[in-house]
PyMOL Python script that loads the backbone (N, CA, C, O; Angstrom):
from pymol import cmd

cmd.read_pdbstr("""\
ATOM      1  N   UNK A   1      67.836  75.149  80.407  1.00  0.00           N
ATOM      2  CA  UNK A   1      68.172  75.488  79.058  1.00  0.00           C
ATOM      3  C   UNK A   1      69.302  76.529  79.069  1.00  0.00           C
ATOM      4  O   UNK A   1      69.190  77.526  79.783  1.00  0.00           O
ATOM      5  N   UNK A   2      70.350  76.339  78.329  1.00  0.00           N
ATOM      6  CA  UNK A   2      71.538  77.146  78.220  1.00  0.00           C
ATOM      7  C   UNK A   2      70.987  78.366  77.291  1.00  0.00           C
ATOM      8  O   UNK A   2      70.441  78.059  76.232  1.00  0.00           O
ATOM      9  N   UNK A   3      71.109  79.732  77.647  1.00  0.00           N
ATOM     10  CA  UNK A   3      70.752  80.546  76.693  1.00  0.00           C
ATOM     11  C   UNK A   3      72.392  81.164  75.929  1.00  0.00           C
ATOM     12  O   UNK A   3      73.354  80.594  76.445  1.00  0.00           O
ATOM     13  N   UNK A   4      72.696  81.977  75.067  1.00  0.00           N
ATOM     14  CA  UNK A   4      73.550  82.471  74.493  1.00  0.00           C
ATOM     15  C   UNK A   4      74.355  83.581  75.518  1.00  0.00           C
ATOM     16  O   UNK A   4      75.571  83.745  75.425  1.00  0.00           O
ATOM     17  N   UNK A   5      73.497  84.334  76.527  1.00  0.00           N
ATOM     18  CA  UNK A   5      73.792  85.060  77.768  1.00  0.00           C
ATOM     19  C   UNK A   5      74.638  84.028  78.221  1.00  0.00           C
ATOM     20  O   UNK A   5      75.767  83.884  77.752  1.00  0.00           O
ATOM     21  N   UNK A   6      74.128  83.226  79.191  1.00  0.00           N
ATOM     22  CA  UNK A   6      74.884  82.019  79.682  1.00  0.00           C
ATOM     23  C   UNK A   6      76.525  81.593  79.346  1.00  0.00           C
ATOM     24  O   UNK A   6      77.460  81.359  80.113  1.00  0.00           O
ATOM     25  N   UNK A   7      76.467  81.598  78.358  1.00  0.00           N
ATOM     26  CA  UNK A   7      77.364  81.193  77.382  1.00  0.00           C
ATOM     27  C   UNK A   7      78.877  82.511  77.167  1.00  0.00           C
ATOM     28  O   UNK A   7      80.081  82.675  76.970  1.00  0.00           O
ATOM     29  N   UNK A   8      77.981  82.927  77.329  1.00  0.00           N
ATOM     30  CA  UNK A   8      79.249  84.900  77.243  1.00  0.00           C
ATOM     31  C   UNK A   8      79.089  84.830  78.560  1.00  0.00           C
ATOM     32  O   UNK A   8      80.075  84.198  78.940  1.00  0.00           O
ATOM     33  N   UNK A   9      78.469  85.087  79.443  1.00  0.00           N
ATOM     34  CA  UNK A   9      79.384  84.618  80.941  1.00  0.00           C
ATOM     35  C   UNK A   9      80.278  83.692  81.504  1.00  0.00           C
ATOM     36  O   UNK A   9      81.248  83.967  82.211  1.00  0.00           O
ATOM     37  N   UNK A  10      79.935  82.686  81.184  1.00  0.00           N
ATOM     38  CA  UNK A  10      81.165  81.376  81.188  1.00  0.00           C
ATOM     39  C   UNK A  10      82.266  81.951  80.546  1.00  0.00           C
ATOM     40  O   UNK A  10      83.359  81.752  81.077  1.00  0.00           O
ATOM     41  N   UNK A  11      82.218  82.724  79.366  1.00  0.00           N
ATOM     42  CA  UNK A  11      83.335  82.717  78.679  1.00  0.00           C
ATOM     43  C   UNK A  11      83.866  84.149  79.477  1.00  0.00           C
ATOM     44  O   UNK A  11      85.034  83.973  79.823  1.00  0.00           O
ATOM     45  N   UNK A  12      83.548  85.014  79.728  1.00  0.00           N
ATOM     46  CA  UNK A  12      83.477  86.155  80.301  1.00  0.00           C
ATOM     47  C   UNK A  12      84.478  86.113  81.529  1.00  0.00           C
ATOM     48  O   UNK A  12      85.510  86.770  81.666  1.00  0.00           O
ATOM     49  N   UNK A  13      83.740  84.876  82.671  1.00  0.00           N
ATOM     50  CA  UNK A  13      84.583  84.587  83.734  1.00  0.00           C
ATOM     51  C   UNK A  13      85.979  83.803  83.405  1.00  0.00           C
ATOM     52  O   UNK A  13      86.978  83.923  84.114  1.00  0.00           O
ATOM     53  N   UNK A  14      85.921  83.048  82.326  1.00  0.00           N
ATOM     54  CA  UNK A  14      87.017  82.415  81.549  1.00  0.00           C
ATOM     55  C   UNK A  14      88.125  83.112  81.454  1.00  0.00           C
ATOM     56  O   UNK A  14      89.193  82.741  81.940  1.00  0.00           O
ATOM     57  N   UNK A  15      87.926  84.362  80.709  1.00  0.00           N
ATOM     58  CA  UNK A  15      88.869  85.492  80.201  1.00  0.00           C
ATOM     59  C   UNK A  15      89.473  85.902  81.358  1.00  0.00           C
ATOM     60  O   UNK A  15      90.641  85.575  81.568  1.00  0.00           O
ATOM     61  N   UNK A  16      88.667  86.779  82.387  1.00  0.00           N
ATOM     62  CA  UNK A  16      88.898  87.221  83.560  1.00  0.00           C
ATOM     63  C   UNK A  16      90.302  86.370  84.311  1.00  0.00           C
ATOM     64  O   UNK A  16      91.416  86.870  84.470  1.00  0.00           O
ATOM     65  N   UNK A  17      89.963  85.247  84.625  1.00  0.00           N
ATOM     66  CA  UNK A  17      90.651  83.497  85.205  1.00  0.00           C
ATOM     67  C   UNK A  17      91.563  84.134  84.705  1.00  0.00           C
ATOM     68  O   UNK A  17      92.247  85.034  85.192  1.00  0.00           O
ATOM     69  N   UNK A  18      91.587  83.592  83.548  1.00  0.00           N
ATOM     70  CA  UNK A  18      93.185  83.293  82.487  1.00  0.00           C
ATOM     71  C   UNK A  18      94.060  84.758  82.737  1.00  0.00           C
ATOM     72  O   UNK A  18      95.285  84.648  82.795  1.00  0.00           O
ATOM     73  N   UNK A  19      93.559  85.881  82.860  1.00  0.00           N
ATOM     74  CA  UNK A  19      94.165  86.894  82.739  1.00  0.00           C
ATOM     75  C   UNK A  19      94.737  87.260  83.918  1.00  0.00           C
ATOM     76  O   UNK A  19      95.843  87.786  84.045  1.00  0.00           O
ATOM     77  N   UNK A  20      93.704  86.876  85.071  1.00  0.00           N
ATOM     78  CA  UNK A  20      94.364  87.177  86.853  1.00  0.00           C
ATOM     79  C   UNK A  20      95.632  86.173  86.633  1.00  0.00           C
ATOM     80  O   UNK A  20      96.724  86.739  86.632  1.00  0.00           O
ATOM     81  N   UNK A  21      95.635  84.628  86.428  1.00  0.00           N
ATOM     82  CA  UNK A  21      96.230  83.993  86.379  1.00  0.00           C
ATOM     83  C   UNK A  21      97.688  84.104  85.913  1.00  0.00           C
ATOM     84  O   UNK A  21      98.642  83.520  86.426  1.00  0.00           O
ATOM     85  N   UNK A  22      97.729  85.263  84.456  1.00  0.00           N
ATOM     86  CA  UNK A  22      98.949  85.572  83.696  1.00  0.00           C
ATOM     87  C   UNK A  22      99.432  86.552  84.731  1.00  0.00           C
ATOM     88  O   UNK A  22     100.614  86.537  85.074  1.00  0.00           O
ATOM     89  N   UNK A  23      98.745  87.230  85.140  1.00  0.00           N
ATOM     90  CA  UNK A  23      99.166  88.346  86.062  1.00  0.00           C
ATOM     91  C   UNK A  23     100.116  88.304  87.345  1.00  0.00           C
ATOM     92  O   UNK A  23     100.903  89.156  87.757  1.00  0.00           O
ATOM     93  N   UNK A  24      99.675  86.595  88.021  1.00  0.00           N
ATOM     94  CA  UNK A  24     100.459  86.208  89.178  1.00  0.00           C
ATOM     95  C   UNK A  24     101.519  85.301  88.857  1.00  0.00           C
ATOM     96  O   UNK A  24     102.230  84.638  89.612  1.00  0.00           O
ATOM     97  N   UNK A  25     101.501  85.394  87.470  1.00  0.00           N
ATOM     98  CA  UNK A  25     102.728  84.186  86.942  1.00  0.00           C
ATOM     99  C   UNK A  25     103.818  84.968  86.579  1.00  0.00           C
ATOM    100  O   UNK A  25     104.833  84.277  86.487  1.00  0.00           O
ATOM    101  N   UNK A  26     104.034  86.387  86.289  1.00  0.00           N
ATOM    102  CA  UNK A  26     104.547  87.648  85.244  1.00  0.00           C
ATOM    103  C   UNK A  26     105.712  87.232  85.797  1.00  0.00           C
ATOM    104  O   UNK A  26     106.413  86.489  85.111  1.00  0.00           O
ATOM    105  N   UNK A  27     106.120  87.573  86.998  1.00  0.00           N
ATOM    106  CA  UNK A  27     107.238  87.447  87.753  1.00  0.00           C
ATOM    107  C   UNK A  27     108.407  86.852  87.983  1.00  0.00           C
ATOM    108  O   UNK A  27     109.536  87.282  88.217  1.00  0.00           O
ATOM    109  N   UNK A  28     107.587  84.979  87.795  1.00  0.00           N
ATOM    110  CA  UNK A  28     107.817  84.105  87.492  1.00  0.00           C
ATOM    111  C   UNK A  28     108.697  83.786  85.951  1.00  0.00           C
ATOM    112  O   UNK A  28     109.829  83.317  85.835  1.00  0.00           O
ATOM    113  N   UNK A  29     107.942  84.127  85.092  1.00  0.00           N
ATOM    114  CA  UNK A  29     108.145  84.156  83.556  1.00  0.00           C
ATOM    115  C   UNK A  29     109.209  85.229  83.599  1.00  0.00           C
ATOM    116  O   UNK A  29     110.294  84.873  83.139  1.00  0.00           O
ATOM    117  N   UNK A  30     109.137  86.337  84.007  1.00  0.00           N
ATOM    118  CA  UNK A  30     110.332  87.070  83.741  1.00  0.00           C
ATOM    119  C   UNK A  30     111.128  86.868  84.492  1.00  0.00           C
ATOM    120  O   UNK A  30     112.123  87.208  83.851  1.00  0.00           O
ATOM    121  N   UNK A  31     111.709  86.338  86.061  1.00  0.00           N
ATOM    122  CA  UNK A  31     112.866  85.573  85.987  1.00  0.00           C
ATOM    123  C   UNK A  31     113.365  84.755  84.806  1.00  0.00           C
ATOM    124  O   UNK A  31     114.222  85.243  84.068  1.00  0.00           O
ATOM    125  N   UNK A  32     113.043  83.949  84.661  1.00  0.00           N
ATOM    126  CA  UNK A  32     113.189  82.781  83.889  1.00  0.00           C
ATOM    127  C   UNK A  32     113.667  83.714  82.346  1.00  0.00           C
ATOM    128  O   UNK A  32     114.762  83.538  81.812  1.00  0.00           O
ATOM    129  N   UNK A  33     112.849  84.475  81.927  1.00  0.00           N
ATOM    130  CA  UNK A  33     113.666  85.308  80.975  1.00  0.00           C
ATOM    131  C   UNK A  33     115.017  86.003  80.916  1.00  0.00           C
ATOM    132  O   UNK A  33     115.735  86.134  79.925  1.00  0.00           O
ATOM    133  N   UNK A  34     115.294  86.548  82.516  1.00  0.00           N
ATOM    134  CA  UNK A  34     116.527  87.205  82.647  1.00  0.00           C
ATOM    135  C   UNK A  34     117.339  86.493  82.792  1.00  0.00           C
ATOM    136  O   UNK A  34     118.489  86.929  82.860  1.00  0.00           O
ATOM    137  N   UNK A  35     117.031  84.824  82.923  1.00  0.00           N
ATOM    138  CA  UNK A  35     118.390  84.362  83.326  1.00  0.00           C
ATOM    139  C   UNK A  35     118.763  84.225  84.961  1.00  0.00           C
ATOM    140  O   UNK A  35     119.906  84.231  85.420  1.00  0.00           O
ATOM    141  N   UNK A  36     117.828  84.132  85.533  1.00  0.00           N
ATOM    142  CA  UNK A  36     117.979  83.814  87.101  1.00  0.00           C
ATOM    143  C   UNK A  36     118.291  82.222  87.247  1.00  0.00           C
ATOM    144  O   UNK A  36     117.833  81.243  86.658  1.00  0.00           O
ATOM    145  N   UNK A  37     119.473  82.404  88.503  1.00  0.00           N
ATOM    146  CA  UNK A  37     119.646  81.241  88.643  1.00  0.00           C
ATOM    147  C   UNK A  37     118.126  80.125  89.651  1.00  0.00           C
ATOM    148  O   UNK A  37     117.166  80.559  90.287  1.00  0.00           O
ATOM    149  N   UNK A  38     118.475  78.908  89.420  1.00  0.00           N
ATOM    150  CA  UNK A  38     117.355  78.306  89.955  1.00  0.00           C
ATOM    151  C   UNK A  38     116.462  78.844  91.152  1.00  0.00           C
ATOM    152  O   UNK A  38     115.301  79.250  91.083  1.00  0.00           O
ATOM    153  N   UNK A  39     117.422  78.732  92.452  1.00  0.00           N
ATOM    154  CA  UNK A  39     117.243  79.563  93.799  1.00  0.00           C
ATOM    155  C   UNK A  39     116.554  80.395  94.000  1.00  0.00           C
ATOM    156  O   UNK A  39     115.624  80.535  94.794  1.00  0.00           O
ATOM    157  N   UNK A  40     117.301  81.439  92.751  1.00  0.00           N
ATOM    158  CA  UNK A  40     116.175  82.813  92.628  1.00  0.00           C
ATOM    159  C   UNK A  40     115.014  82.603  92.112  1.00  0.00           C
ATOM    160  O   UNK A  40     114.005  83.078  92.632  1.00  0.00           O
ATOM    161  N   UNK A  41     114.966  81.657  90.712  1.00  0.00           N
ATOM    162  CA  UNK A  41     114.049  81.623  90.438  1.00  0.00           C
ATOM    163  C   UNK A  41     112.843  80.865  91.661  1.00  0.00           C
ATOM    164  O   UNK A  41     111.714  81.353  91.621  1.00  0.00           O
ATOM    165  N   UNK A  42     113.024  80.021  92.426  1.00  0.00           N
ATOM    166  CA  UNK A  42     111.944  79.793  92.968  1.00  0.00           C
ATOM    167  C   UNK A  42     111.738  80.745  94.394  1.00  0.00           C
ATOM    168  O   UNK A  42     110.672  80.908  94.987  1.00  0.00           O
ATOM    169  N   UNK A  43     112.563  81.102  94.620  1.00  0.00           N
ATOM    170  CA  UNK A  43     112.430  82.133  95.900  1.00  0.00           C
ATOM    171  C   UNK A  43     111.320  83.353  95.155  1.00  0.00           C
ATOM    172  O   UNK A  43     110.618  83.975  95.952  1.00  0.00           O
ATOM    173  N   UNK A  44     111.150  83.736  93.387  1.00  0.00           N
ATOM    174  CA  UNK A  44     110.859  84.957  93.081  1.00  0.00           C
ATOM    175  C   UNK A  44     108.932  84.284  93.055  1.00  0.00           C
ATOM    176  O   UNK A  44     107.926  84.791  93.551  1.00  0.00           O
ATOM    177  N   UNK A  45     109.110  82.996  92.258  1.00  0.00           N
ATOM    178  CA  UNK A  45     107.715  82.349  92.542  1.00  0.00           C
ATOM    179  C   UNK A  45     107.298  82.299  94.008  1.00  0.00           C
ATOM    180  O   UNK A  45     106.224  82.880  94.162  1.00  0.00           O
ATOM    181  N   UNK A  46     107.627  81.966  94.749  1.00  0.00           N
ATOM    182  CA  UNK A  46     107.093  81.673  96.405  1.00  0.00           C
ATOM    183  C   UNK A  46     107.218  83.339  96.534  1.00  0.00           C
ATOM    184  O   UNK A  46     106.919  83.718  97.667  1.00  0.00           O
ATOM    185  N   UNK A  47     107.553  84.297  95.716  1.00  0.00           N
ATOM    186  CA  UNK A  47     107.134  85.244  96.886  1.00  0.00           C
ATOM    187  C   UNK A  47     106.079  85.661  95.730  1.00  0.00           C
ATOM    188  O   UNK A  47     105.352  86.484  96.286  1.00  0.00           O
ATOM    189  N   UNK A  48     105.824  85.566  94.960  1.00  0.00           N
ATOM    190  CA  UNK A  48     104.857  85.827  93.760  1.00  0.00           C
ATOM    191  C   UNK A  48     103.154  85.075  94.141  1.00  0.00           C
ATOM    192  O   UNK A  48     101.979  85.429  94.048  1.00  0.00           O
ATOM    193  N   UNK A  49     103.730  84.171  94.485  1.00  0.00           N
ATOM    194  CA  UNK A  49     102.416  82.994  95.281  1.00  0.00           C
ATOM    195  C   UNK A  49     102.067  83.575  96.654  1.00  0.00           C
ATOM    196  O   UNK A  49     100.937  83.585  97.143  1.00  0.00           O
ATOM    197  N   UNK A  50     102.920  83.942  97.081  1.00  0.00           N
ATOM    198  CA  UNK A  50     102.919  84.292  98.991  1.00  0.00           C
ATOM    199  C   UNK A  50     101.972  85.649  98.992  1.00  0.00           C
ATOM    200  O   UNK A  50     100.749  85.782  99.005  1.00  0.00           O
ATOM    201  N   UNK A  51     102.900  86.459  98.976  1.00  0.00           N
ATOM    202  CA  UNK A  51     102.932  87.825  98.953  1.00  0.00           C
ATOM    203  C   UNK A  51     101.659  88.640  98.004  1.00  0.00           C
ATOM    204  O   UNK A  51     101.047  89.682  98.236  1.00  0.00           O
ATOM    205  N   UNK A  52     101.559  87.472  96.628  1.00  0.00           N
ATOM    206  CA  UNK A  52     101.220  88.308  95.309  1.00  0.00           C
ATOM    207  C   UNK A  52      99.710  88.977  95.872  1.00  0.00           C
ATOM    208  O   UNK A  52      99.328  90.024  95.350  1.00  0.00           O
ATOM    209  N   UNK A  53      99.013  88.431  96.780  1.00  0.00           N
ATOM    210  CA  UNK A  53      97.484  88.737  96.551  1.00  0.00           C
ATOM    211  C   UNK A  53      97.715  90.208  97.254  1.00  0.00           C
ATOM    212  O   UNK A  53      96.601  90.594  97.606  1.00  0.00           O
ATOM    213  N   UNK A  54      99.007  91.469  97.701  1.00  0.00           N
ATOM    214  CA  UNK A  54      98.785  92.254  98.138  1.00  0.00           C
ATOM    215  C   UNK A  54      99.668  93.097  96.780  1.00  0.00           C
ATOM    216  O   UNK A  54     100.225  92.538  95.834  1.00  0.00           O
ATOM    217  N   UNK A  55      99.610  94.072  96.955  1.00  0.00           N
ATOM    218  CA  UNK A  55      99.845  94.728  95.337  1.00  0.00           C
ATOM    219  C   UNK A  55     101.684  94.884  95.744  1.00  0.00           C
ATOM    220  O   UNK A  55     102.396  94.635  94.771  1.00  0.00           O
ATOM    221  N   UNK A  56     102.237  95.157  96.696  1.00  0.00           N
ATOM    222  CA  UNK A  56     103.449  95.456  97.273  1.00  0.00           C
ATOM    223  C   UNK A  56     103.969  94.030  97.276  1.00  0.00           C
ATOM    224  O   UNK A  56     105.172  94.260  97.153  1.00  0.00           O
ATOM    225  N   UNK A  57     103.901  93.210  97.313  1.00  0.00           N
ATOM    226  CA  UNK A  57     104.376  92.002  97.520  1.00  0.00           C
ATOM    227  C   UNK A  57     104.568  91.582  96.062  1.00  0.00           C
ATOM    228  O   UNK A  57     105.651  91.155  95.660  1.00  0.00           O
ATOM    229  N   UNK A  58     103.609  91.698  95.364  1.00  0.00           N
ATOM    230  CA  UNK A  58     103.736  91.433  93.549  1.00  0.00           C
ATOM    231  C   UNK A  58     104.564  92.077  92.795  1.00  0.00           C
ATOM    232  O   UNK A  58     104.928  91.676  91.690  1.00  0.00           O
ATOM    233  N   UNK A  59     105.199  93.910  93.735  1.00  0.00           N
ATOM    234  CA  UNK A  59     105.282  94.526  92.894  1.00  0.00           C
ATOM    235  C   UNK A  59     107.356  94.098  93.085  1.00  0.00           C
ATOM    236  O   UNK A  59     108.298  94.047  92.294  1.00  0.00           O
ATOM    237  N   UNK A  60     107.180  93.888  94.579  1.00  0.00           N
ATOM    238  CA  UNK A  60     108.722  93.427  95.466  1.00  0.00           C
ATOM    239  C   UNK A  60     108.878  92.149  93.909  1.00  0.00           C
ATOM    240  O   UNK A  60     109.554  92.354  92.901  1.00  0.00           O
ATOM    241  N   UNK A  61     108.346  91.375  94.092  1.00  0.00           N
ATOM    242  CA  UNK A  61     108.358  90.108  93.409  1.00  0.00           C
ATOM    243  C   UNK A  61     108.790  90.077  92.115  1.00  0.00           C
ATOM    244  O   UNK A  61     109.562  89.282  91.577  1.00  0.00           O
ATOM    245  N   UNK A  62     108.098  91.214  91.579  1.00  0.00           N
ATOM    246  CA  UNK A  62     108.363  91.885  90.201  1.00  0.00           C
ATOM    247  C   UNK A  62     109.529  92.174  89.437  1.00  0.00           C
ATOM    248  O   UNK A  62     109.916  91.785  88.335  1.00  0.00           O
ATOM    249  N   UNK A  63     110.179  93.260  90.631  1.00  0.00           N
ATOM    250  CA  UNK A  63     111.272  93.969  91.124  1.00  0.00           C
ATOM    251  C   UNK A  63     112.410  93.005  90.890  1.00  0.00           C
ATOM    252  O   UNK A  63     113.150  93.054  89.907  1.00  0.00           O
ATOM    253  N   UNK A  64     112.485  92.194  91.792  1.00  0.00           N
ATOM    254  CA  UNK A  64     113.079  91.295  92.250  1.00  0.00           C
ATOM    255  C   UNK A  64     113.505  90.115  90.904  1.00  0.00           C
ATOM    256  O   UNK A  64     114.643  89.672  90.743  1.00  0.00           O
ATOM    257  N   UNK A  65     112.198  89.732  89.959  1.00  0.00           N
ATOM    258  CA  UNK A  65     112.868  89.398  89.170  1.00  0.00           C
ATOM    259  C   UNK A  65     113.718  89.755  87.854  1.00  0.00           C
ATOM    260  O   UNK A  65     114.724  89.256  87.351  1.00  0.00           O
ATOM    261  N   UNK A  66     112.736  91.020  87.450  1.00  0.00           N
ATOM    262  CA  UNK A  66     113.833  92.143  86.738  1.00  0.00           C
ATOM    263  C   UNK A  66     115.225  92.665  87.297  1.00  0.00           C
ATOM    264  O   UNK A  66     115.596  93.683  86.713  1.00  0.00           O
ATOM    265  N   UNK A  67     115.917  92.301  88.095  1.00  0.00           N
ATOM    266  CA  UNK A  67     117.023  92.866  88.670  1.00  0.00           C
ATOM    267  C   UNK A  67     118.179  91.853  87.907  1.00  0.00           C
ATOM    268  O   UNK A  67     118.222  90.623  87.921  1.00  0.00           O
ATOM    269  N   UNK A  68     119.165  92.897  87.187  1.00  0.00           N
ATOM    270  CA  UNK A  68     120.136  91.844  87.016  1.00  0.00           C
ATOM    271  C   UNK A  68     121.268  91.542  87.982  1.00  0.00           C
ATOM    272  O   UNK A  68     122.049  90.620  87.749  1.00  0.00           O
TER     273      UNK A  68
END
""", "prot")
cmd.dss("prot")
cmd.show_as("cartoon", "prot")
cmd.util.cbc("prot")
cmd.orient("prot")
């Protein structure tokens, strides 16, 4: 039986997901905002994907795509 608890945890871990998820994409999305050419742009994802799960690697990545 599904209780209403149940239900706010699913959604709970849901939120969590979606939000780590926006978090390792940021990088990504803001190339693409500044105007990076293609190259960069996927060199800034592969190091966003690579690198991202260490906080220095996300932050290089970051960096990297805010730079004009």
């Amino acid at each position: 039986m599904i209780t209403p608890s149940d239900i706010l945890l699913v959604a709970k871990y849901t939120v969590a997901i979606m939000i780590v998820i926006t978090i390792v994409l940021a990088p990504a999305w803001l190339a693409r905002q500044t105007g990076k050419n293609k190259q960069d742009m996927i060199l800034v994802r592969l190091a966003s994907w690579i690198f991202g799960w260490t906080g220095i690697g996300w932050l290089w990545a970051l960096f990297w795509a805010a730079k004009k």
